[in-house]
N, CA, C and O atoms as a MOPAC input file, in Angstrom:
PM7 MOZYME 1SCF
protein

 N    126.02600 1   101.08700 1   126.51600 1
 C    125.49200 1    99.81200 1   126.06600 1
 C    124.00100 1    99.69500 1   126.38400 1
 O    123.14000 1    99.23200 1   125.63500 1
 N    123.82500 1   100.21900 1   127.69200 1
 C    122.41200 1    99.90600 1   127.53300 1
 C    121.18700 1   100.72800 1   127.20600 1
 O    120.02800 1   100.37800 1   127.42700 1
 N    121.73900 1   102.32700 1   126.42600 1
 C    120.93100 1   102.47600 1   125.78300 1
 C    120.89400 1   101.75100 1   123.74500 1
 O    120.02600 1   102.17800 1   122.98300 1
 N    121.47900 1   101.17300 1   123.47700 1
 C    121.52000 1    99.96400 1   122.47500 1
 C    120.26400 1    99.07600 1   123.00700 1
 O    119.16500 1    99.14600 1   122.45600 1
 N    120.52900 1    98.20200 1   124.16900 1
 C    119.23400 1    97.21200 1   124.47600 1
 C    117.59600 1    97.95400 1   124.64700 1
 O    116.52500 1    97.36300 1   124.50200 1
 N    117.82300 1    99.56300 1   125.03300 1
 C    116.32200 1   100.24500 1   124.89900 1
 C    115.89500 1   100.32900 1   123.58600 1
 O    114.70000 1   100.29700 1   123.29400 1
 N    116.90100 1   100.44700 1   122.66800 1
 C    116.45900 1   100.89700 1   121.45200 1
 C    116.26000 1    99.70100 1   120.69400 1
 O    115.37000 1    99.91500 1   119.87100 1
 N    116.82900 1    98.20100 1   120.59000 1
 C    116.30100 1    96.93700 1   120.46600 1
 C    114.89000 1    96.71000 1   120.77900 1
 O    114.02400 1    96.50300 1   119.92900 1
 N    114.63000 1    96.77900 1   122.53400 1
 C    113.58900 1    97.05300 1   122.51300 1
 C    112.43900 1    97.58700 1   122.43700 1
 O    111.34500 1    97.03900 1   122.57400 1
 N    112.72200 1    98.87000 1   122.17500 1
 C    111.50000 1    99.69700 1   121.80100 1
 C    111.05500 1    99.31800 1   119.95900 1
 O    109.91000 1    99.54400 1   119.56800 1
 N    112.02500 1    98.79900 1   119.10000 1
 C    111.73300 1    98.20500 1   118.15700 1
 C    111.43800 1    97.27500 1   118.00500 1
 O    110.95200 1    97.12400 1   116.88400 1
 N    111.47600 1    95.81300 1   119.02200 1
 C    110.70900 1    94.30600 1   119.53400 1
 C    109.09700 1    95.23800 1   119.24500 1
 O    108.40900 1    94.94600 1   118.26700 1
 N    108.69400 1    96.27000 1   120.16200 1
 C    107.31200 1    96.27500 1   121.16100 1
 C    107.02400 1    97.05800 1   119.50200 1
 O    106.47000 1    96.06500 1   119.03000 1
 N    107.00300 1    97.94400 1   118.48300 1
 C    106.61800 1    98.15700 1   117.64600 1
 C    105.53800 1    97.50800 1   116.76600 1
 O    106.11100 1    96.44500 1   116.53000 1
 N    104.85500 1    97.46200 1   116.39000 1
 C    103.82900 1    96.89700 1   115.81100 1
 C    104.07400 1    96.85000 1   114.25400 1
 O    104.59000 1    97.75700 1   113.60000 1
 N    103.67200 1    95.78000 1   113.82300 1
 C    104.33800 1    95.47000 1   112.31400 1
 C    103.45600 1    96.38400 1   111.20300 1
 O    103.80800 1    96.91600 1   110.15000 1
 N    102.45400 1    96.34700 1   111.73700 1
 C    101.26300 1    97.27800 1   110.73700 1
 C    100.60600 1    98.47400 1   111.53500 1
 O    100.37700 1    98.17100 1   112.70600 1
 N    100.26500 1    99.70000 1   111.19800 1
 C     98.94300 1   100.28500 1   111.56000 1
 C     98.25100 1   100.82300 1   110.71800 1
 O     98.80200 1   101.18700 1   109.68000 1
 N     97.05300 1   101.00600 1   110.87300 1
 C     95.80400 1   101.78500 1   110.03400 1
 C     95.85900 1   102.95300 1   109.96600 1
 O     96.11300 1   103.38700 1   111.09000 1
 N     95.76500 1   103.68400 1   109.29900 1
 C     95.25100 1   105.20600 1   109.24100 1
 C     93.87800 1   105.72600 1   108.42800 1
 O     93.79800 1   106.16600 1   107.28100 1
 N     92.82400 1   105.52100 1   109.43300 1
 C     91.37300 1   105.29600 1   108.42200 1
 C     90.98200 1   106.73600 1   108.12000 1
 O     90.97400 1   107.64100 1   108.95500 1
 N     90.69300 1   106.83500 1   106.96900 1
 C     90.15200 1   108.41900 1   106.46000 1
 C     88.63600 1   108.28300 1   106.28500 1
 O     88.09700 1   107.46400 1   105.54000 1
 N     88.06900 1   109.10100 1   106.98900 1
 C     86.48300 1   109.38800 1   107.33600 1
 C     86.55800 1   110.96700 1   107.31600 1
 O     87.30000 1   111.73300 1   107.93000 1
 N     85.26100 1   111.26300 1   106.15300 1
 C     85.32600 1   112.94900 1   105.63800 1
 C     86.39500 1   113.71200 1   105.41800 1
 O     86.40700 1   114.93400 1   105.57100 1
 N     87.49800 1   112.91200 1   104.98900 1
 C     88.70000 1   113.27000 1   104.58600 1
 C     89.63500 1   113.37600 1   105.99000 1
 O     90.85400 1   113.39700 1   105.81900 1
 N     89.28000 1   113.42300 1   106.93300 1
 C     90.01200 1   113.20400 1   107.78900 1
 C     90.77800 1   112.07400 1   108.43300 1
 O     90.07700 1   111.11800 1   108.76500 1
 N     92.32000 1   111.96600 1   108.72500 1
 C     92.67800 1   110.94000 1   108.98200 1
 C     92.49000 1   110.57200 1   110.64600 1
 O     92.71700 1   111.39700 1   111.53100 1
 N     92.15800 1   109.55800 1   110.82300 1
 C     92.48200 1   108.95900 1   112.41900 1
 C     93.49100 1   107.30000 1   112.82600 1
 O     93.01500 1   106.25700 1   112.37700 1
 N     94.79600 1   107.22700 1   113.64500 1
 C     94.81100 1   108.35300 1   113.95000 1
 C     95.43200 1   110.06700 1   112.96800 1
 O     95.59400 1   110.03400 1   111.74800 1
 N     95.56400 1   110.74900 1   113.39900 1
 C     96.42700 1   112.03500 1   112.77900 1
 C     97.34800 1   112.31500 1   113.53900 1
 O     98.00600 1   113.26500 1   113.11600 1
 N     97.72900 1   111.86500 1   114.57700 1
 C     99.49100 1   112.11200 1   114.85900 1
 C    100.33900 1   111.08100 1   114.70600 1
 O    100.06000 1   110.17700 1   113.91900 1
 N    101.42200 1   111.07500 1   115.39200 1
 C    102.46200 1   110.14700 1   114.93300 1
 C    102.02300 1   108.59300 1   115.31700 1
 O    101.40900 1   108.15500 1   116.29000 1
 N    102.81800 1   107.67600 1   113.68700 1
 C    102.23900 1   106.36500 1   113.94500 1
 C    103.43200 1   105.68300 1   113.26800 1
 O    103.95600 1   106.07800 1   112.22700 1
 N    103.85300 1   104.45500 1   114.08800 1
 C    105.21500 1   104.14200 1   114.37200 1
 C    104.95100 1   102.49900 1   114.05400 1
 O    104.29400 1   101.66500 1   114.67800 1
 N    105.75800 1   102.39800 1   112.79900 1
 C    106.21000 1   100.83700 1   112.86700 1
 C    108.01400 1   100.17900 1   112.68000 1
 O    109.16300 1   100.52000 1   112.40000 1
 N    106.93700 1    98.72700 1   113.18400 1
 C    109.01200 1    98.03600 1   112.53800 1
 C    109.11600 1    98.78100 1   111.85100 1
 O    108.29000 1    99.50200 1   111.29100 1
 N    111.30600 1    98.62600 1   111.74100 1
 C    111.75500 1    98.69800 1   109.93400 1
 C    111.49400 1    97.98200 1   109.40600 1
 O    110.83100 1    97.00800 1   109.76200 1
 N    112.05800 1    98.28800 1   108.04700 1
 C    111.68300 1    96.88100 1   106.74000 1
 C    110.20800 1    96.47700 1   106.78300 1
 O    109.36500 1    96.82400 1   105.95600 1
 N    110.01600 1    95.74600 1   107.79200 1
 C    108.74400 1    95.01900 1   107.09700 1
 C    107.64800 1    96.04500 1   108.23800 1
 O    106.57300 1    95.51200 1   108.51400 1
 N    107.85800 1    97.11500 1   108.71400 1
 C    106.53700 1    97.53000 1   109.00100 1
 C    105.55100 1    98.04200 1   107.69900 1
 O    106.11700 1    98.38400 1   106.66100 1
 N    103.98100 1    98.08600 1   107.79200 1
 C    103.41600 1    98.76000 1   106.78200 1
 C    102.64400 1    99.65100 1   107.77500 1
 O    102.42600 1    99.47400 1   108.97300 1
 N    102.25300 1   100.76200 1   106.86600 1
 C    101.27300 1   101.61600 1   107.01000 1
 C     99.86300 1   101.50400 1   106.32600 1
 O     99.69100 1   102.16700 1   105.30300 1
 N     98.99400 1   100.83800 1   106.73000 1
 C     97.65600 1   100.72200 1   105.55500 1
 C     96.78100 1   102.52100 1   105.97300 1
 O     96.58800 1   103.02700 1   107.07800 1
 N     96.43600 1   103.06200 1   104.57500 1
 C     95.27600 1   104.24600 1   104.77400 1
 C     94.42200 1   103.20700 1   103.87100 1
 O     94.60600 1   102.39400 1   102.96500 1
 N     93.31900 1   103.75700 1   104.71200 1
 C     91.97200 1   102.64100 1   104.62400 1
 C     91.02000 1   103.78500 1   104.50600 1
 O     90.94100 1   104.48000 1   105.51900 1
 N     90.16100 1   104.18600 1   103.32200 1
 C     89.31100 1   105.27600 1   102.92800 1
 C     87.95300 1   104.94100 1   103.12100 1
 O     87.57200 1   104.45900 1   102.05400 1
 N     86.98200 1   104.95000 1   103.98100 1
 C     85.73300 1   104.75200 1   104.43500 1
 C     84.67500 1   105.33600 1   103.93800 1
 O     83.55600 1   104.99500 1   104.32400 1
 N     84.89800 1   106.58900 1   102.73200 1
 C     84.49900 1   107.51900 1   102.08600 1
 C     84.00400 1   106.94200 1   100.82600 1
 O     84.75700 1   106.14100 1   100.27100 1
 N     82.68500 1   107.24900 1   100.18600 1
 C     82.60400 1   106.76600 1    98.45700 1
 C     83.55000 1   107.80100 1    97.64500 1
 O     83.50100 1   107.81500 1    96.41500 1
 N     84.34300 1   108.59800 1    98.30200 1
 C     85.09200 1   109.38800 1    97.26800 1
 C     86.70500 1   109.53600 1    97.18200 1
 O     87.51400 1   109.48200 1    98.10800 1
 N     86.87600 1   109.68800 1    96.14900 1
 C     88.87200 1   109.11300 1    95.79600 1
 C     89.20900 1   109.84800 1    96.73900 1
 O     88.33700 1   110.51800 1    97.29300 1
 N     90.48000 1   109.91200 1    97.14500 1
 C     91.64300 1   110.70200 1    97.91000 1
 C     92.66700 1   110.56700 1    97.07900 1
 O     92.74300 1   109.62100 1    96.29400 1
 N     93.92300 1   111.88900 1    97.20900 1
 C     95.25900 1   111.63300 1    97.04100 1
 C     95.71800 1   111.91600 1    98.17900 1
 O     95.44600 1   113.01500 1    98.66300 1
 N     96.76800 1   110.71000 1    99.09100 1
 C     97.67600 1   110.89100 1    99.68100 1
 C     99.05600 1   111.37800 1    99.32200 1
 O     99.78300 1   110.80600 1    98.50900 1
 N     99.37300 1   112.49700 1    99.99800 1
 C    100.94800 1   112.80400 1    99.59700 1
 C    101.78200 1   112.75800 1   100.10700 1
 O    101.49400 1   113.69300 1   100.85400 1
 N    102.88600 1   112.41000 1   100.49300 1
 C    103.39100 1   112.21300 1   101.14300 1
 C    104.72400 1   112.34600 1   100.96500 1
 O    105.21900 1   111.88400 1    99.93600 1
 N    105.64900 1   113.08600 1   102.06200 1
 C    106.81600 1   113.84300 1   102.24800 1
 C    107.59400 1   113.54400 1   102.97400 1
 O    107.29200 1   113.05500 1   104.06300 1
 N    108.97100 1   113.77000 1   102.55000 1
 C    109.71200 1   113.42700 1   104.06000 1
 C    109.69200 1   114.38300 1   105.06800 1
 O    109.43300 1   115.49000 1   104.59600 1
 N    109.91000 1   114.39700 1   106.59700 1
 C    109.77300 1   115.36800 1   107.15300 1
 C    110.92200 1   116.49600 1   107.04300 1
 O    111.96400 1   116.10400 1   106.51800 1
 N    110.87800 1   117.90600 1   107.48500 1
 C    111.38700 1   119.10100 1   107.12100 1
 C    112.04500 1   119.16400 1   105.38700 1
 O    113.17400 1   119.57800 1   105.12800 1
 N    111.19900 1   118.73300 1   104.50300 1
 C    111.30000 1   118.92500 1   103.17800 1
 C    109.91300 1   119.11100 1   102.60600 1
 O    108.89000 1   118.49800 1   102.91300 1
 N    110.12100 1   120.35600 1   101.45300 1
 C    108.90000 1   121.02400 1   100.91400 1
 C    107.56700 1   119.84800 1   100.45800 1
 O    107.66600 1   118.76500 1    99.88100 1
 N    106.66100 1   120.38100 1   100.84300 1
 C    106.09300 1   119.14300 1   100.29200 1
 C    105.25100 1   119.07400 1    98.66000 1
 O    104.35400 1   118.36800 1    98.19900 1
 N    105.93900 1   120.00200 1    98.22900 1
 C    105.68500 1   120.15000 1    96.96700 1
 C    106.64200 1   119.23100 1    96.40100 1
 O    106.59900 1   119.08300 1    95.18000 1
 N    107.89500 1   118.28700 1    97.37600 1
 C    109.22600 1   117.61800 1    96.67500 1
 C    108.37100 1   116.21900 1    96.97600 1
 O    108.97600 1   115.16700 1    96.77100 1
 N    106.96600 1   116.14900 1    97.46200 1
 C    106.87200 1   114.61200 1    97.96200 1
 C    106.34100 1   113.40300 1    96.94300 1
 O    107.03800 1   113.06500 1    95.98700 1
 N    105.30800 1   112.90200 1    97.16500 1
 C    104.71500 1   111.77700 1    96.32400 1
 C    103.68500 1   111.78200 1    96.37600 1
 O    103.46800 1   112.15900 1    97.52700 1
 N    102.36100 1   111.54600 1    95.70400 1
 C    100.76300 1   111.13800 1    95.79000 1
 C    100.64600 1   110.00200 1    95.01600 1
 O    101.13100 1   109.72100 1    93.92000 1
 N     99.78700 1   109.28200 1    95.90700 1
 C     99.28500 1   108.09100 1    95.95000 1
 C     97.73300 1   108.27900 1    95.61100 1
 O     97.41000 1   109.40600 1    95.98600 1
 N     96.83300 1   107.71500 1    95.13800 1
 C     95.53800 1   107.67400 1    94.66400 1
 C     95.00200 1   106.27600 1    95.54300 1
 O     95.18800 1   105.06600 1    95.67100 1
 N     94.27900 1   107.31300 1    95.98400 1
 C     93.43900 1   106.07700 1    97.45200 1
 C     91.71400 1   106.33300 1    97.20400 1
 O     90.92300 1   107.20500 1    97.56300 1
 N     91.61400 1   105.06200 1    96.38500 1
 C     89.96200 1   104.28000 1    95.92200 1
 C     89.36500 1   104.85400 1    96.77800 1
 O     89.94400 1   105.09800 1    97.83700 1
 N     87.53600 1   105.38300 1    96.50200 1
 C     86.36900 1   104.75100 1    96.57700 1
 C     86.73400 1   103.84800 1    98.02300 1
 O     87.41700 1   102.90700 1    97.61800 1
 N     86.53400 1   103.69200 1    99.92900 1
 C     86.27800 1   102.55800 1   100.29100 1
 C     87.42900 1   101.72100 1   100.23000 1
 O     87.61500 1   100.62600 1   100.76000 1
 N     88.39700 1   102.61300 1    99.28000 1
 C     89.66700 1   101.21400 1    99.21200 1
 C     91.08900 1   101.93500 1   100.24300 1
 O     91.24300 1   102.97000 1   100.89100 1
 N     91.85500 1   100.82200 1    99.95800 1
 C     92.94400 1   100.96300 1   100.69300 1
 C     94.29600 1   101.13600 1   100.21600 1
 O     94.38300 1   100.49600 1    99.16900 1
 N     95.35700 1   101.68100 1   100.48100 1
 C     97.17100 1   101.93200 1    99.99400 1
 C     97.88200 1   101.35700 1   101.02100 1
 O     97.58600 1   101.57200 1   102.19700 1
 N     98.81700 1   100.62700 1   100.67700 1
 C     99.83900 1   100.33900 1   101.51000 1
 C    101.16900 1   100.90500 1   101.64800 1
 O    101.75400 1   100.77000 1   100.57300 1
 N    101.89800 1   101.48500 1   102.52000 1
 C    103.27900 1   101.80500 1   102.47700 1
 C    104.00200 1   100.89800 1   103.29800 1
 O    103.48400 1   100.36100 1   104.27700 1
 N    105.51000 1   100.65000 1   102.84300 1
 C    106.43400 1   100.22300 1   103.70900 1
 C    107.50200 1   101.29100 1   104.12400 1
 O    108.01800 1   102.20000 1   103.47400 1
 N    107.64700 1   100.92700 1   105.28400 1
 C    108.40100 1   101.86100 1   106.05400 1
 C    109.93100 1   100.96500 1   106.43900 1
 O    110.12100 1    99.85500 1   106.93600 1
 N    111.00600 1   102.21300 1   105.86700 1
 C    112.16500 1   101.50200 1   106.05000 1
 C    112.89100 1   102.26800 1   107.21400 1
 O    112.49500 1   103.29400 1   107.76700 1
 N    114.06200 1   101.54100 1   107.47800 1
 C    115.00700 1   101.80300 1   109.04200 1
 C    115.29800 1   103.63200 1   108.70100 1
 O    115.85400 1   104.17900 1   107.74800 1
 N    114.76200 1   104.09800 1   109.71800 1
 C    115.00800 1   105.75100 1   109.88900 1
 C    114.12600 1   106.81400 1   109.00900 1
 O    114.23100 1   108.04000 1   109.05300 1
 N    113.00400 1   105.85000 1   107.99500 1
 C    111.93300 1   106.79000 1   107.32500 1
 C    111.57900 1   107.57400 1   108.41000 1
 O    111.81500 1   107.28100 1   109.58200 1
 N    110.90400 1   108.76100 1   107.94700 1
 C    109.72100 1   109.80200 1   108.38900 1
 C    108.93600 1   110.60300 1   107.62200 1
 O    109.35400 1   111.72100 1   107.32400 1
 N    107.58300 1   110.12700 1   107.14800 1
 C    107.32400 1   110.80700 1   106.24800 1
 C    105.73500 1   111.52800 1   107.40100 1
 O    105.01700 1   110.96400 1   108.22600 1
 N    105.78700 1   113.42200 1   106.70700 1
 C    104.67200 1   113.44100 1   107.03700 1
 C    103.13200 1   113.43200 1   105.89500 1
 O    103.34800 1   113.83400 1   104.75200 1
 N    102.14400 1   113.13100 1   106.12400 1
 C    101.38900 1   112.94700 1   104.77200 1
 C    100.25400 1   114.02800 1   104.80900 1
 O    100.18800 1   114.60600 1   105.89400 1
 N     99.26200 1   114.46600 1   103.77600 1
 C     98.11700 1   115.54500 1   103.56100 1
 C     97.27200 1   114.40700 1   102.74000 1
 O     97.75300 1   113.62800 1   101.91700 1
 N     95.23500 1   114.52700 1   103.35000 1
 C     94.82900 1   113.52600 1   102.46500 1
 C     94.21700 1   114.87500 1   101.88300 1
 O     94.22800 1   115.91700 1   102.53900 1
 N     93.60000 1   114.76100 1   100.40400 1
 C     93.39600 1   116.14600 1    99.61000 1
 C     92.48300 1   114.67500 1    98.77700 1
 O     92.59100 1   113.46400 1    98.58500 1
 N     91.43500 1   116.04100 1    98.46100 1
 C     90.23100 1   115.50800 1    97.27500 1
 C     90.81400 1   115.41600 1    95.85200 1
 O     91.82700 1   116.01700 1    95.49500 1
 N     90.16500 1   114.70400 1    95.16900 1
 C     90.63800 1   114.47200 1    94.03300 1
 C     91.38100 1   115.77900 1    93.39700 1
 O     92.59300 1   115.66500 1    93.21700 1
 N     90.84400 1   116.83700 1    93.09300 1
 C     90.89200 1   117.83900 1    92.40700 1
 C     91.51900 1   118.85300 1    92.81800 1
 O     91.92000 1   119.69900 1    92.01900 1
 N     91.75100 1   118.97300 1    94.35000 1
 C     92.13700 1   120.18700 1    95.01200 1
 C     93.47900 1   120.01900 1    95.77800 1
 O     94.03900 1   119.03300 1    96.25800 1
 N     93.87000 1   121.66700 1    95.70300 1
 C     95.29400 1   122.18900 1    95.62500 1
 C     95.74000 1   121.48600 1    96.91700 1
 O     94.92700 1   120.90800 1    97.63700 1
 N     96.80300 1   121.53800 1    97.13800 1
 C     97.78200 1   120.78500 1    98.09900 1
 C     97.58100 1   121.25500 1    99.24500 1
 O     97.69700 1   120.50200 1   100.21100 1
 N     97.06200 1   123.26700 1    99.51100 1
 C     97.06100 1   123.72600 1   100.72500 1
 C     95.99200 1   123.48600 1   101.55100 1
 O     95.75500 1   123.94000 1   102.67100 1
 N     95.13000 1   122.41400 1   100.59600 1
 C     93.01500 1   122.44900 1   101.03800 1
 C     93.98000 1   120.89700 1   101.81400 1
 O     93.03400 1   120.46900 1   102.47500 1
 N     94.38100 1   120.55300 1   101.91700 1
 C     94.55300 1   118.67900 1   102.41700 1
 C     94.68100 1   118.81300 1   104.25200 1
 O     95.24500 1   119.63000 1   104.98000 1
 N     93.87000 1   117.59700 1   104.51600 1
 C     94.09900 1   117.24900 1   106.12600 1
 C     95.38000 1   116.52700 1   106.47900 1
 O     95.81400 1   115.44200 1   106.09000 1
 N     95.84800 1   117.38500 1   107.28800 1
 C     96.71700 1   116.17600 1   107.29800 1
 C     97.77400 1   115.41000 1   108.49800 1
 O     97.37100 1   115.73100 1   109.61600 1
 N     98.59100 1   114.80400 1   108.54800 1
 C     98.82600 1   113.77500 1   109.91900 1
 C    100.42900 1   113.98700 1   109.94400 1
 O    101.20100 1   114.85000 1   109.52600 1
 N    100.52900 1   112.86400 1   110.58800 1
 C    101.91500 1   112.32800 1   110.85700 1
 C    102.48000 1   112.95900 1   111.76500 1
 O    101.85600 1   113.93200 1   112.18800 1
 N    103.82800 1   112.65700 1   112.38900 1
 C    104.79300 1   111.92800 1   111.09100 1
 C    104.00300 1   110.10900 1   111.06800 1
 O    103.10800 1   109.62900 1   111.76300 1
 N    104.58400 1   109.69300 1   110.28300 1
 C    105.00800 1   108.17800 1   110.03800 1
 C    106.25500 1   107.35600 1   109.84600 1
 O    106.79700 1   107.30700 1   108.74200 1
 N    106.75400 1   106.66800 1   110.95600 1
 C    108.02500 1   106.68000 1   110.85900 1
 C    107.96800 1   104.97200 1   111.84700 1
 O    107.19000 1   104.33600 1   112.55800 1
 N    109.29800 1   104.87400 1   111.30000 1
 C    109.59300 1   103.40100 1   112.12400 1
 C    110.72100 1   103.69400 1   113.40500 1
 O    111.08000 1   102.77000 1   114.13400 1

């Protein structure tokens, strides 16, 4: 039983949002970044005048099976993270192959 009340609480102390700011294509932070379920988000916030694609995968699956997201000029993407996600992500320049990308995670609630 009372590892049930640790795991309650270690999901109370979770933080509903975090940032992941990309500067020269690099993300910070770049290791693991942990929110609520359901309503946690993940904002990547691009500080760069130049596009990014985020891609993003679940963890131990190819990441050629994942998703890209197109992250503005300076602008920002939001993800929601649901009960038991883990995704890890690569930020990659507009144009270039999947193996050129920086990349982080996991991201998980």
């Amino acid at each position: 039983m009372a590892s049930t009340a640790v795991a309650r609480a270690k999901v109370k102390n979770l933080p509903k949002s975090a940032t992941i700011t990309i500067k020269h294509q690099d993300p910070t932070p770049a290791g693991e970044v942990e929110v609520m379920p359901e309503i946690g988000r993940v904002h990547f916030r691009n500080k760069d005048p130049r596009e990014y694609r985020i891609r993003l995968w679940r963890v131990n699956i190819d990441p050629a099976h994942g998703i890209e997201l197109s992250l503005a000029p300076r602008g920002k993407v939001t993800i929601v993270i649901h009960k038991d996600d883990e995704f890890n992500y690569s930020v990659l320049k507009k144009n270039e192959p999947m193996d050129d990308g920086h990349g982080g995670g996991p991201i998980k609630n």
